[in-house]
N, C-alpha and C positions, 0 to 999 in steps of 0.2 A: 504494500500500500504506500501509495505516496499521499503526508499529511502538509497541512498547514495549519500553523501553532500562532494564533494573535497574541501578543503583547510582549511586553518586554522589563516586566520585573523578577522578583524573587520567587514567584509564585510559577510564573511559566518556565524561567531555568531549570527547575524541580521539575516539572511536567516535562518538559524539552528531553534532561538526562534520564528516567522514566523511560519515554517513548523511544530514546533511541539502543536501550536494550531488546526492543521488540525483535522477534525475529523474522513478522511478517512486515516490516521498517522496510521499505527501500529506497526511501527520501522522506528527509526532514526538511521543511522551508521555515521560518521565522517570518511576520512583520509587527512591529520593526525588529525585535529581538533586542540585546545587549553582547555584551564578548562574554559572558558565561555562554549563552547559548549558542553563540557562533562556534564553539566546541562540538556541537553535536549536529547544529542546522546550518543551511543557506541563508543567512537574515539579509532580507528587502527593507531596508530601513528608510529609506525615499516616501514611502508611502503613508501618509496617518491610517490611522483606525478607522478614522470616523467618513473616507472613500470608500464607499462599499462598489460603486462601479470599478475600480482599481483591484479592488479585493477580489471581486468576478471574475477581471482581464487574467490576473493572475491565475486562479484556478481553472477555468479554460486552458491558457496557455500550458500550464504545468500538467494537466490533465490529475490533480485533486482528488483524492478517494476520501479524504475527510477531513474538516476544519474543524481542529481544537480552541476553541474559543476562551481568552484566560479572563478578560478582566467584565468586571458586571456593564459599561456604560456602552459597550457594541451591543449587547445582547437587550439593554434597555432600548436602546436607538434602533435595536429591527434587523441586526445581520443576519440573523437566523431566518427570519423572513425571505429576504432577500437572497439568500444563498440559496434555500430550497426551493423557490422558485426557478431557480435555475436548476434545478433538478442536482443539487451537492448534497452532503449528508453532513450536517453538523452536529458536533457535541457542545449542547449548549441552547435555551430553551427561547421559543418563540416571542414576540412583544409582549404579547397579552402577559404570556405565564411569567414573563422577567420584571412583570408590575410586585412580584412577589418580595423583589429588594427594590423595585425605582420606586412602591410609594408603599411609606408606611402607612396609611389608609387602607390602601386596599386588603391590606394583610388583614388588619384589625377587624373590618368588616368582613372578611371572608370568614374569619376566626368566629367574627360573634354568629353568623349564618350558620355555623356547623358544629358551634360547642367543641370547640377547640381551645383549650387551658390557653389563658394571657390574661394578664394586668387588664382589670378594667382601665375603662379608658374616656376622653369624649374627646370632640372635633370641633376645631374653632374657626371661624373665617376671621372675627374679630378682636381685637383685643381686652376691652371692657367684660367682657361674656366669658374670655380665658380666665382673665382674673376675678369673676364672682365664685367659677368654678375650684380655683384655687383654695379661695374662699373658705371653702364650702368642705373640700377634701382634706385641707390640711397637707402640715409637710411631716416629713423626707415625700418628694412627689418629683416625678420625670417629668419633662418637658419635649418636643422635638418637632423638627422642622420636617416635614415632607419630602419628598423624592431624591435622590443621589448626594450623598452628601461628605465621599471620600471620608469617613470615619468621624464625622465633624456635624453639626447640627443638634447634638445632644446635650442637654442641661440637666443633671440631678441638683435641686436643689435641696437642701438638706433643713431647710427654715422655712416658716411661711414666706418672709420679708425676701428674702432671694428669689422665692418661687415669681413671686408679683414682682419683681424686676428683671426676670430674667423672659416675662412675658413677651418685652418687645426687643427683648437681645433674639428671641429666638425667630418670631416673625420676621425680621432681617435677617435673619440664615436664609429662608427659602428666597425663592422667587414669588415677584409681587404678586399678589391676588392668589396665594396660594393658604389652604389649611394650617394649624401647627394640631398636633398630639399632644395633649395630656392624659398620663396613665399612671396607676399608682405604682408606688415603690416596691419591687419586689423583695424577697429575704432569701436570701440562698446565696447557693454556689455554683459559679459559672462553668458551662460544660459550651462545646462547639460540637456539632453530632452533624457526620455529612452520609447520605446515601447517594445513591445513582438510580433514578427514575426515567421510566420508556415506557410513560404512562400513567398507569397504574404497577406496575411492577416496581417495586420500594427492594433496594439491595444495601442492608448497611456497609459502611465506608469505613468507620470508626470514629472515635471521638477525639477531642484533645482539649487543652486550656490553652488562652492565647492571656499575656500581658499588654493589657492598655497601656497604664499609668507608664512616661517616661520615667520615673525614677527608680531605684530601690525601695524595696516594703510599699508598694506601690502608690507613689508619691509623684505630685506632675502632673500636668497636663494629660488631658487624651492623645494618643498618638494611634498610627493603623496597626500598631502591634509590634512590642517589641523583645519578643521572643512567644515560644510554644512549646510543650510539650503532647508528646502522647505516647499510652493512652490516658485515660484522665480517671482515679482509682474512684470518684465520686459517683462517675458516672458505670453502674454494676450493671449485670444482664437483666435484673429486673427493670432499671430505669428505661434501659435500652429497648423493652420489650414495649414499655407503658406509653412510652415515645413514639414509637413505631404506630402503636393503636391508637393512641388519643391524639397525635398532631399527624405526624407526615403522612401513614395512609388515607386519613379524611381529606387531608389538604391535597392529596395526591388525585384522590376518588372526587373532589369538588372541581379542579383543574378539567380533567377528564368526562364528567358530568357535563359542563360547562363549554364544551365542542374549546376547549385549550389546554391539550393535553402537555404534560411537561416533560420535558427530555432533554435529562442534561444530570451536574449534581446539586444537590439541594441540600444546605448548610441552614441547618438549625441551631440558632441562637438559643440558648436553653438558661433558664434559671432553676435549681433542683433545689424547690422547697422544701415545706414541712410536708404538704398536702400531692408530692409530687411533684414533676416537670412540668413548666411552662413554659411555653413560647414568649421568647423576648421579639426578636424579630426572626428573618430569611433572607439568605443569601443565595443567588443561583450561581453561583460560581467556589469553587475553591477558596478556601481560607487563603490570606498570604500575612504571617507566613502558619498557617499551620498546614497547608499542602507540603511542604519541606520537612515534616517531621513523618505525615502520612506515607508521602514517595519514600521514604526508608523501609518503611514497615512491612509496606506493599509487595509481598509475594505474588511470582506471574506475571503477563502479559498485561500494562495499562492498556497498549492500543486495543487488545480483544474486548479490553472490557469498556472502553469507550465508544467503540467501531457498535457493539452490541445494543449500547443503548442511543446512539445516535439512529439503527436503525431497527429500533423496535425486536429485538431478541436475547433483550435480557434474560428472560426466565430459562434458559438454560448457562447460565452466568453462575459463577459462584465467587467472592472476596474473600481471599485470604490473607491474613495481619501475621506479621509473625508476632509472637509474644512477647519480644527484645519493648525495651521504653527508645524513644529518641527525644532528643531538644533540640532547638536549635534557638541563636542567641542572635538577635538583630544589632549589628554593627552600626550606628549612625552619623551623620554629619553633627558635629558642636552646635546647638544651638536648634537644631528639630526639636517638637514639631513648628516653633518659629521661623525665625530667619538662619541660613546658612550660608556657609561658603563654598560654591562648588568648584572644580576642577585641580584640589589637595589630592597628592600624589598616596598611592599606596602600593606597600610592598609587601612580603611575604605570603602572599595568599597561597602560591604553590606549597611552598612550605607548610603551611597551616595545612593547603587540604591533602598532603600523604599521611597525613596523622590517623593511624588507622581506626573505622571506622568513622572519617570524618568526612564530608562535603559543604564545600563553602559555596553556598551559592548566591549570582547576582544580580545585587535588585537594583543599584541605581548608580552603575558605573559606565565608563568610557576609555577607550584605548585612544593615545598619541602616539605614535609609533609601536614601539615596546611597552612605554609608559603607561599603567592603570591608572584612570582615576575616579575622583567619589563627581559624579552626577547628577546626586539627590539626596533626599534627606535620609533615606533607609538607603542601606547602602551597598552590603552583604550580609547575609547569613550563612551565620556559623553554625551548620546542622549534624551532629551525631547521634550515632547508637548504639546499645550499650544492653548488655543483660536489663540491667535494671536503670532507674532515673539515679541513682550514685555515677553509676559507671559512666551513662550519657552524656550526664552533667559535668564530670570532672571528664572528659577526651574531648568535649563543646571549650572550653573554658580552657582547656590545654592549648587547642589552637589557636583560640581568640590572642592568646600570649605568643603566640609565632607573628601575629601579623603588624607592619609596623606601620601604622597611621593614625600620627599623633592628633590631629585636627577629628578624630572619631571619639566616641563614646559608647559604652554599652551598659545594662543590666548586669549587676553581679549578683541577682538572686534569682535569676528564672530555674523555675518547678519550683518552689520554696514551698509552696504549696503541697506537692507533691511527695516532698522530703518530709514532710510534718509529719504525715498522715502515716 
């Protein structure tokens, strides 16, 4: 099969190295890709995302048997459309069904329609009306802005007095004449739970935890993550079972129901209360980075199991996780998720990734000749694995000490969590 792999972060490198142990592989293309993935693919970097007649020209030309689709805002904008109109096969789900991460509304009302576990909630167009609701519920209470929001659009307030000021911080996140979310504060503990759906056929993926918070003991700003582990010991076969029944099959079976059936993978934001799992929100794409902890685990063939649910033959499918833990440690530019400095020189990465069981993969780098450099605020990940989350953790944090790029910073507690328990 010859693929093409959209994007060009941490998340697709993972997918990229993945795919190209396939053995029914006989081309990999990238666009635009990064110099991790030009390791494994062709990367067409010339071209944005957001060209879908380019993206056409291209699989045409190359004659395409399957587009890996990596990041959410093509799959919002319709490539998936657009592509199997032309009769391609993609992994990665239609407009309608990619409303499941472009608008936190839609989720919520799909959820209240099917009695699917999540945070009460209500829907404001106004401002005066959020805050009587505020009012009304009291705090610790979330807040959030509607449709695509790069990990950003989210307020917990933890007070009434922040809640009501944070009413019109968040209305300026979206776009004008758009809803904001209010829903209550959940209590638990965070799980990330991914299957692969061609339909109604639900294939778990495995679970993992992902760190928001930039700082240690997680402290800082939100950022898109900055380290993961998996698998996530919170998240047992029962939760996984209750999961499966009470959100993703319903959401799966309503998709389907509803002539927009979904196919692709499907990342469940999860909170694991007192009363059970809830839906925080939906992702239709791969965690980044907890795909980088996933792709280690990942025993077999991705392309057979993407190829399968791109065209509807999952249910003879089977995922198998080896048992090993992995992490992987998000390397960043100084001064993300703010302002940074780009094009600071880095070294050692080769180094760093013969460290065995290690792969460093990259999320927001650039080649000058020989020279590596940092491109973005995430930068590389530092991904191993390991019998257990000790062993993962200490060959993750072994490498991160091979590489030498003073102008970065990282997490020295990812799994801390993990290590507790």
């Amino acid at each position: 099969m010859k693929v093409l792999l959209l994007g060009s972060g941490g998340r697709e490198h993972a997918l990229a190295w993945k795919l190209a142990q396939s053995p029914s592989l006989t081309a990999l293309i990238a666009i635009p890709g990064n110099p991790g993935i030009a390791e494994h693919a062709r990367c067409i970097e010339t071209i944005p995302l957001t060209d879908h007649d380019a993206i056409v020209s291209v699989c045409a030309a190359e004659k395409i048997d399957l587009v890996v689709v990596g990041p959410e805002a093509p799959l919002v904008d319709g490539i998936t459309d657009r592509l199997t109109a032309e009769g391609i096969n993609v992994f990665g789900p239609r407009r309608v069904a990619a409303q499941l991460e472009g608008s936190k509304l839609f989720t919520k009302e799909l959820c209240r329609q099917h009695d699917i576990p999540t945070a009460a909630f209500g829907r404001f167009s106004q401002a005066e009306a959020a805050r009587d609701f505020v009012r009304r519920r009291g705090a610790p209470i979330v807040l959030k802005a509607d449709g695509l929001m790069a990990g950003k659009g989210v307020v917990v307030a933890m007070t009434l007095e922040e809640a009501l000021a944070a009413v019109d911080e968040v209305f300026a996140m979206g776009t004008p004449g758009t809803e904001i979310l209010i829903e209550e504060f959940l209590e638990g503990e965070e799980v990330s739970f991914f299957c692969l759906v061609d339909g109604e056929t639900v294939l778990p993926f495995g679970s993992a935890q992902d760190h928001k918070r930039a700082f240690d003991g997680d402290q800082g700003p939100n950022t898109g993550g900055m380290g993961a582990y998996s698998p996530a010991p919170v998240f047992t076969a029962e939760m996984e079972r209750r999961t499966l029944a009470e959100i993703v099959k319903p959401t799966a079976r309503a998709l389907a129901d509803g002539d927009s059936p979904y196919r692709g993978v499907l990342f469940a934001g999860l909170m694991i209360t007192i009363d059970g799992p809830k839906l925080i929100e939906y992702n239709v794409r791969f965690g980044d980075p907890e795909c980088q902890v996933l792709m280690l685990r990942l025993e077999g063939d991705l392309l057979e199991l993407l190829y399968a649910t791109a065209t509807g033959a999952l249910a003879d499918e089977r995922v198998s996780m080896a048992p090993d833990a992995a992490i992987t440690v998000v390397m960043a530019a100084r001064g993300y998720p703010g302002s940074y400095e780009k094009g600071t020189p880095i070294n050692g990465v080769e180094v760093a990734g013969a460290t065995p069981g290690v792969h460093v993969f990259h999320a927001g780098t650039r080649r000058e000749g020989t020279q590596l450099l940092a491109n973005g605020g995430r930068v590389l990940n530092v991904t191993a694995i390991g019998a257990n989350v000790a062993e993962a953790r200490e060959r993750a944090y072994d490498a991160v000490a091979r590489i030498d790029w003073p102008e970065g910073f990282c997490r020295s507690d990812i799994a801390w969590r993990a290590l507790a328990e």
